[in-house]
C-alpha positions in Angstrom: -22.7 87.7 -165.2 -25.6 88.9 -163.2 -29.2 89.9 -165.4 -30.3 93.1 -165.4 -34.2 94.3 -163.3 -35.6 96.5 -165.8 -38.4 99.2 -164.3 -41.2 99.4 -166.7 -43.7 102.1 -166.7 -47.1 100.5 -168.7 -49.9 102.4 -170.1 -52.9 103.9 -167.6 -55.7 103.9 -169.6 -54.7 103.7 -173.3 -52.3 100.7 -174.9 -51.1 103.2 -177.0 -48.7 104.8 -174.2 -46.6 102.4 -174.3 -43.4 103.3 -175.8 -41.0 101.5 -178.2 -38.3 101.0 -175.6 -41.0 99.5 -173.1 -42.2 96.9 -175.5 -38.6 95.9 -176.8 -37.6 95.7 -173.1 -40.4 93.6 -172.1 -39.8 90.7 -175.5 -36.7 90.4 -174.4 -36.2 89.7 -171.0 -36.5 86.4 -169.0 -39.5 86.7 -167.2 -41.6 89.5 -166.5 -43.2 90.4 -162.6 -46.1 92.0 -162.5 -49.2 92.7 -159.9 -51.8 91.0 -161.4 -50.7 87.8 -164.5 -54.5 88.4 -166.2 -54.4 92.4 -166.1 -50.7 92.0 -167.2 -51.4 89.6 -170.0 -53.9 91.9 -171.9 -51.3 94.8 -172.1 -48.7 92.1 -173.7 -51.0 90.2 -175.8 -52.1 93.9 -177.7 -48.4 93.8 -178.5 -47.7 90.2 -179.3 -45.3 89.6 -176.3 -45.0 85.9 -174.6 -42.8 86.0 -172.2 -43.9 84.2 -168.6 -45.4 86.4 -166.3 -45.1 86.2 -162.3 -47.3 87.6 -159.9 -45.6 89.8 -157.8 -48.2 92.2 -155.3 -48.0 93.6 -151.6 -49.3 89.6 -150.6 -46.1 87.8 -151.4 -43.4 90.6 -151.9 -40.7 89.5 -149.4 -40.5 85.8 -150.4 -40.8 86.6 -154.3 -38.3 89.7 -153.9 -35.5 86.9 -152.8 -36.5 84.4 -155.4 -36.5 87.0 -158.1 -33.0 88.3 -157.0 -31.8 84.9 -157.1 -33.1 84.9 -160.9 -30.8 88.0 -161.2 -27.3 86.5 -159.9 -27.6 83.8 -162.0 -27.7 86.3 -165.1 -31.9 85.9 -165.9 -33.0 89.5 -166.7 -37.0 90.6 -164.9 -38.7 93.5 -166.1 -40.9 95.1 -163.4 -44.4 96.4 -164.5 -47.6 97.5 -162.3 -50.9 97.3 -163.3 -50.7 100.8 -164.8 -47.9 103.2 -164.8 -44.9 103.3 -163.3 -43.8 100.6 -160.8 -43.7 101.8 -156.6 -45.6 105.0 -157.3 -48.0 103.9 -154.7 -47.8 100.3 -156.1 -45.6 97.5 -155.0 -41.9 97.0 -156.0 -40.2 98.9 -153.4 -38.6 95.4 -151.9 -37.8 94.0 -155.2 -35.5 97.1 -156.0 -33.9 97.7 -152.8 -32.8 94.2 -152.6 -31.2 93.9 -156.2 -29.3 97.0 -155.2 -28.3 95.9 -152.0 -27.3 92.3 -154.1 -25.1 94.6 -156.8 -27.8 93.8 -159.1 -28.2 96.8 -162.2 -31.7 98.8 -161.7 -32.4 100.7 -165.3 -35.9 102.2 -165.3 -37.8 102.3 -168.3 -39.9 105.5 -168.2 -43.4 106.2 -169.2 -46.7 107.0 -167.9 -47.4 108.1 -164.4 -51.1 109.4 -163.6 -50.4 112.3 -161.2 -48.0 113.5 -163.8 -50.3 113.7 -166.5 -52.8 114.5 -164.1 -50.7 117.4 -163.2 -49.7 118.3 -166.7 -53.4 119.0 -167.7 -54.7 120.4 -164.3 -54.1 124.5 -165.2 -52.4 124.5 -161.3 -48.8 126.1 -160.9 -46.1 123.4 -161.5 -43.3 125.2 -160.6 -43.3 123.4 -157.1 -45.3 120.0 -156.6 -45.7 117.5 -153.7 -46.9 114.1 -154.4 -48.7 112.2 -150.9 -49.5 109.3 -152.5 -53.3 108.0 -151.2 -54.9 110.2 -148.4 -55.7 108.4 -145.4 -58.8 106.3 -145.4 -59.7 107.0 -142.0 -61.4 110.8 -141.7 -59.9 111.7 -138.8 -56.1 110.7 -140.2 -57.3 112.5 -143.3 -59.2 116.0 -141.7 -55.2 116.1 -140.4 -53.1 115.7 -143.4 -55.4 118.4 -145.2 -55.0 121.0 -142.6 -51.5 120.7 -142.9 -51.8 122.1 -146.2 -53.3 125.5 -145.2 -49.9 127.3 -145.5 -48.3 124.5 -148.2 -46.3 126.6 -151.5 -46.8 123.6 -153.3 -49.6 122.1 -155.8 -50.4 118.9 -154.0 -51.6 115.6 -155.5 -53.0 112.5 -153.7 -54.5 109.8 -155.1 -57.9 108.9 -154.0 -60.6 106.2 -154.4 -63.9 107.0 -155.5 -65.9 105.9 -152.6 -63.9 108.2 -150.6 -63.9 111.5 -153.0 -66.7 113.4 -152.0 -65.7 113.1 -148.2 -62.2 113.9 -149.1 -63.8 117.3 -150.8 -65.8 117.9 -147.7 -62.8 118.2 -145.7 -60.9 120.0 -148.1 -63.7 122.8 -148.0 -63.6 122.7 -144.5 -60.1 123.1 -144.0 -58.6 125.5 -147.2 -61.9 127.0 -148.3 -61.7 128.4 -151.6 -58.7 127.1 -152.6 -58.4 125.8 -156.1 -59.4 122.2 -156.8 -59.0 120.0 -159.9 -60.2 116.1 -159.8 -58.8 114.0 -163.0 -61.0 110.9 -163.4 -60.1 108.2 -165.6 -56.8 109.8 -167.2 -56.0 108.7 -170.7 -59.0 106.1 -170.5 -62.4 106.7 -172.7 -63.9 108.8 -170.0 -61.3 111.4 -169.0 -62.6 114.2 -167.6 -61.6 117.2 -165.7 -63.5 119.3 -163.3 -61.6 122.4 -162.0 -63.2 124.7 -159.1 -63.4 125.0 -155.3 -64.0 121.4 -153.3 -67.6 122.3 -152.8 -68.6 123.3 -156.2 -66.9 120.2 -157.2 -68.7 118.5 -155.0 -71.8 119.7 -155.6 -71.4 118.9 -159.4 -70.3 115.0 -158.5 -73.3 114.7 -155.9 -75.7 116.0 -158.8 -74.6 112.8 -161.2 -76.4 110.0 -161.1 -74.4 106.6 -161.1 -72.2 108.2 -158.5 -68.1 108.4 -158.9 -66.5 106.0 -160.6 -63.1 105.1 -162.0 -59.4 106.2 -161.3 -59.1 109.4 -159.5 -56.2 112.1 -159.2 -57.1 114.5 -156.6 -54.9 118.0 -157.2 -55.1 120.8 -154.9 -53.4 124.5 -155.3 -51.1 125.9 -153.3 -51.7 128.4 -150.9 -51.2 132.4 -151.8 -50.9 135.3 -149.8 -50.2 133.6 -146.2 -48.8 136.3 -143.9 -45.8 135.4 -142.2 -45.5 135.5 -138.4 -41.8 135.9 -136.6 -43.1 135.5 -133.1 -41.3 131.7 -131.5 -43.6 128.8 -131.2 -43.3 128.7 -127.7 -44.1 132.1 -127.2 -47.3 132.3 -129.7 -48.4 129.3 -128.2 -48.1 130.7 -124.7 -49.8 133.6 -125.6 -52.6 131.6 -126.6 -52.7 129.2 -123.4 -52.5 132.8 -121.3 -55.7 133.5 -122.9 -57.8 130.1 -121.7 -56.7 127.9 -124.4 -55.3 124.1 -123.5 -51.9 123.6 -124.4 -52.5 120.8 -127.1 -55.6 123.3 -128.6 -53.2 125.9 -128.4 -50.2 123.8 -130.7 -52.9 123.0 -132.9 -53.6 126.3 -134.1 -50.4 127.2 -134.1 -49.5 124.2 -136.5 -52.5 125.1 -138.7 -51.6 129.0 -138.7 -48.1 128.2 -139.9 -48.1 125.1 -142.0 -46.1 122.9 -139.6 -46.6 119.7 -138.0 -47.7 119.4 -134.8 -45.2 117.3 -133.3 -42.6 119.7 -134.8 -44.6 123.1 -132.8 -44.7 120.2 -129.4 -41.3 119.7 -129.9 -40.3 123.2 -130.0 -42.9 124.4 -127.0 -40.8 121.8 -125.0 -37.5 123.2 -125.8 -38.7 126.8 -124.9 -39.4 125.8 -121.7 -42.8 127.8 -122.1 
């Protein structure tokens, strides 16, 4: 009889997250994958658990995923765990879990924490509709673009973000939505949690005026657009319009994607259907 891969959510700051179900889960299985064996191995030890941990990380997915799933046919049971919170929330397991599916192995997640979740819960932004984008871009140019897709977005929108990027990020931000509300979460659940609400630049301005600079584990939220006024005309003929007045074509689809929340290959797309 095939084993089971348990997805474990872990703790992401404070070893007391972990729930009861979690630590059973992980005394009892085989073997235990995990991103990092040392990180892993302080989180097990604060609970007494011995099992034998494998490194499992975006270096050595494919050929571990195979010999893993192998484990799982022959009845061993794996309990998946990230280096905090909940396994392929922008962390690696993806592989692992498609392939025991695709072998008829059982998946049973093991729920816990999740930062942009308890990021969210705390923020004092709308929750009623919420898009999570993972890590912005690292490359401005990639990133000025996925923020000014957001001018029209009905959604509170979370990214995660690294520290050395987080100022920039909140320049472009500003540049792109303005005032639009702004919360960063730093260090969630850890000793240092702290929560600074406002607009991108006052942000920013409060972050620049620290010394030490930013540190730690950041959840970037960002509020949802209100008040955007709707506009019936067809792409093709708001974007001829615009070209009619001495715009280029692809300056032209640019505004027109930033005026009306869309993607840019999705105006191009429809410009070329119209025939205009």
């Amino acid at each position: 009889m095939a084993g089971i891969l348990y997805v474990v959510a872990t703790p992401i700051g404070n070893l007391e997250d972990l729930t009861y179900r979690a630590a059973r889960i992980l005394k009892e299985v085989d073997r235990i994958a995990c991103e990092d064996t040392r990180q892993s191995r302080k989180l097990l030890d604060h609970y007494g658990i011995s099992r034998p941990l494998v490194s499992y990380h975006n270096h050595n997915e494919a050929e571990r995923a195979s010999d893993f799933v192998a484990d799982l046919e022959a009845g061993r049971s794996i309990a998946l765990i990230s280096d905090a919170g909940t396994p392929l929330i922008s962390d690696p397991g993806y592989r692992l879990v498609h392939a025991a599916i695709e072998a008829g192995i059982r998946v049973v997640p093991i729920p816990g924490p999740v930062a942009f979740a308890s990021a969210l819960s705390a923020s004092g932004l709308p929750t009623d509709e919420v898009r999570f984008g993972g890590f912005l871009p690292a490359k401005s140019g990639q990133r000025r673009r996925v923020i000014e897709d957001l001018r029209h977005e009905t959604a509170t929108v979370i990214f995660y973000e690294t520290p050395h990027r987080l100022l920039e990020a909140l320049e472009d931000i500003d540049a792109a939505l303005g005032g639009r509300p702004v919360v960063v979460a730093r260090e969630v659940t850890k000793l240092h949690e702290e929560f600074h609400r406002g607009t991108a630049s006052a942000i920013r301005a409060d972050l620049l005026s620290r010394p030490g600079g930013v540190r730690g584990e950041i959840t970037l939220l960002i509020g949802k657009a209100t008040g955007a006024v709707s506009d019936d005309t067809p792409v093709g003929t708001a974007v001829a319009a615009l070209e009619a007045s001495g715009m280029a074509r692809m300056d032209a689809i640019k505004q027109v994607a930033r005026e009306r929340g869309m993607p840019k290959r999705e105006v191009y797309r429809l410009v070329e259907e119209s025939g205009a």
